[in-house]
C-alpha positions in Angstrom: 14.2 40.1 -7.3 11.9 37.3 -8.4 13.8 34.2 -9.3 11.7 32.5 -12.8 10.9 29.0 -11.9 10.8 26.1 -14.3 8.5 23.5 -14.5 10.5 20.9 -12.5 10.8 24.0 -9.5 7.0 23.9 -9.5 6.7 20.3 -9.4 9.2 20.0 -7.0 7.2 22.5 -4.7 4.0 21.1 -5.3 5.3 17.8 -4.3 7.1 18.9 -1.1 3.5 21.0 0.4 1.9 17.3 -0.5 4.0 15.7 1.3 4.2 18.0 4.3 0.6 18.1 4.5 0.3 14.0 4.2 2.6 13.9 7.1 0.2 16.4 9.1 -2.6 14.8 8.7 -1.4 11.4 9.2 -0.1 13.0 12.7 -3.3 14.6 13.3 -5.6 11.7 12.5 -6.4 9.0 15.1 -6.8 6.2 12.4 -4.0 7.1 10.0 -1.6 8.5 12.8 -1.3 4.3 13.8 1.1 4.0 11.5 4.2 5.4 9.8 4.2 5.3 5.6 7.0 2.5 6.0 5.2 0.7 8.5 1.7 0.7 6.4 3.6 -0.3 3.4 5.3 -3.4 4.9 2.2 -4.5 6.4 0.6 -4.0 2.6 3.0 -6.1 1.1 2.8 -8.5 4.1 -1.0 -8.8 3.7 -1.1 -8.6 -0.2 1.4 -11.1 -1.1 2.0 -13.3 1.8 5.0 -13.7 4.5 8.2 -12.7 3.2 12.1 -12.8 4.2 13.6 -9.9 5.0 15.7 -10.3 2.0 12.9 -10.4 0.1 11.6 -7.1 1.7 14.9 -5.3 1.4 15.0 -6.4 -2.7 11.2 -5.1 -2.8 12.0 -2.1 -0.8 15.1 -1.5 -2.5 16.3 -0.4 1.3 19.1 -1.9 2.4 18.9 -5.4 5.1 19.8 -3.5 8.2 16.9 -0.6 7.3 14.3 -3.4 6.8 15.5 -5.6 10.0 14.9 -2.4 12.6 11.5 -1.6 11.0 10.3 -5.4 10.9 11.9 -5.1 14.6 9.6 -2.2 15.2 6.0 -4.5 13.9 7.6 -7.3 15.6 7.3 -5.5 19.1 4.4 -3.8 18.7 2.7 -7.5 17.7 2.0 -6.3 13.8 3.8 -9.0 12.5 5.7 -12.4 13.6 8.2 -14.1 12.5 7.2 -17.9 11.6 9.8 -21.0 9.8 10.2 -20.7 6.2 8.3 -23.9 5.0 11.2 -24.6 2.2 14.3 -23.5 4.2 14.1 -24.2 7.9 17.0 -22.1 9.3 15.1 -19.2 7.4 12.5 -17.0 9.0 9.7 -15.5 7.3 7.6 -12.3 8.6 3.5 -12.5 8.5 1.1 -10.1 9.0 -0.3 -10.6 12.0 -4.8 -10.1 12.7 -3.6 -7.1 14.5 -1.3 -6.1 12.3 -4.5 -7.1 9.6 -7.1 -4.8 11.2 -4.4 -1.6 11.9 -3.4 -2.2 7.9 -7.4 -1.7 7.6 -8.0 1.1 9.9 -5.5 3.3 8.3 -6.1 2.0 5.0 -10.7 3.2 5.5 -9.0 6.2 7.0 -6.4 7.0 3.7 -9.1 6.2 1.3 -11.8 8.5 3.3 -9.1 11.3 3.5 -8.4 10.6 -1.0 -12.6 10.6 -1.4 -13.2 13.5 0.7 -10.5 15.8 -0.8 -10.9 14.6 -4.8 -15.3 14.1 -4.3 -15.6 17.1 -6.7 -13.3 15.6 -9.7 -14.5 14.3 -12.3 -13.8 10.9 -12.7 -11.6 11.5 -15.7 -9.6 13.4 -13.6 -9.4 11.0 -10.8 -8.2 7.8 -13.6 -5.7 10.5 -15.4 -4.3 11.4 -11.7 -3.6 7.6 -11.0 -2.3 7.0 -13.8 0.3 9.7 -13.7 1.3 8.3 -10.0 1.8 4.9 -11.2 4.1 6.5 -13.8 5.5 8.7 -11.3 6.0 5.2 -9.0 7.7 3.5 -11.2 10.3 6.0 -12.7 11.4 6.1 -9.4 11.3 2.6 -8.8 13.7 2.3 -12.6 16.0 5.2 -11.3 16.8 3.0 -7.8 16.9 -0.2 -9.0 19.8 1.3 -11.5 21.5 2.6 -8.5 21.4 -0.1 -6.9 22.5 -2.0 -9.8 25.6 0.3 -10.1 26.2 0.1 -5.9 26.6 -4.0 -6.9 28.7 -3.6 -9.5 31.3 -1.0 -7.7 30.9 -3.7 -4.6 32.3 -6.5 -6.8 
């Protein structure tokens, strides 16, 4: 018996294969195998907006303190990042990228963006603004539906 799927089980199962084969190539591929998608986004935000406490990280994240202190850990050991004195706060440490850290960020990012050309090369580029723009969407409705969580984990905590 065939079970009728709606449009949320197709997107759903759409989504899953993407990921699953994301996570297969990134295993498979020299370049983009360097680093995990947590990793690669930390050392984004690092290199896009500066050095930031892990506070900062954690409210950017929306990840809790102790999730952002083992994976910072993680960059710190493996000489992607460093921790350096918070110019304003002195008992505070902030996390840098690190010009390692810079040129594995850049590695993976050529590789990703290689990976994006090659498989979308035949789209119009129509298609190609109209995808983006339903992942930013897509990003940020998720991004609204933690933060409210979050928001209500607060409020419960107080």
């Amino acid at each position: 018996m065939e079970i009728k799927k709606d449009i949320f089980d197709k997107i759903e199962s759409e989504l899953a294969e993407l990921l699953l084969h994301t996570e297969f190539v990134r295993r498979k591929d020299e370049k983009m195998g360097q680093l995990e998608s947590s990793a690669y986004r930390l050392l984004a935000e690092l290199s896009e907006k500066g050095p930031k406490g892990i506070n900062a990280l954690a409210e950017q994240f929306l990840l809790d303190k102790s999730t952002i202190s083992r994976q910072t850990a993680a960059l710190v050991s493996k000489g992607l990042i460093r921790r350096i004195p918070d110019p304003k706060e002195g008992r505070i440490s902030l996390l840098e990228i690190t010009p390692m850290g810079l040129e594995q960020l850049h590695e993976v990012r050529t590789a990703r963006k290689a990976l994006y050309h090659k498989l979308m090369k035949h789209w119009p580029e129509a298609d190609r603004k109209q995808f983006e723009s339903y992942l930013i969407r897509l990003n940020k409705s998720f991004i609204e539906i933690l933060q409210g969580e979050k928001d209500i984990q607060r409020k419960k905590g107080k």
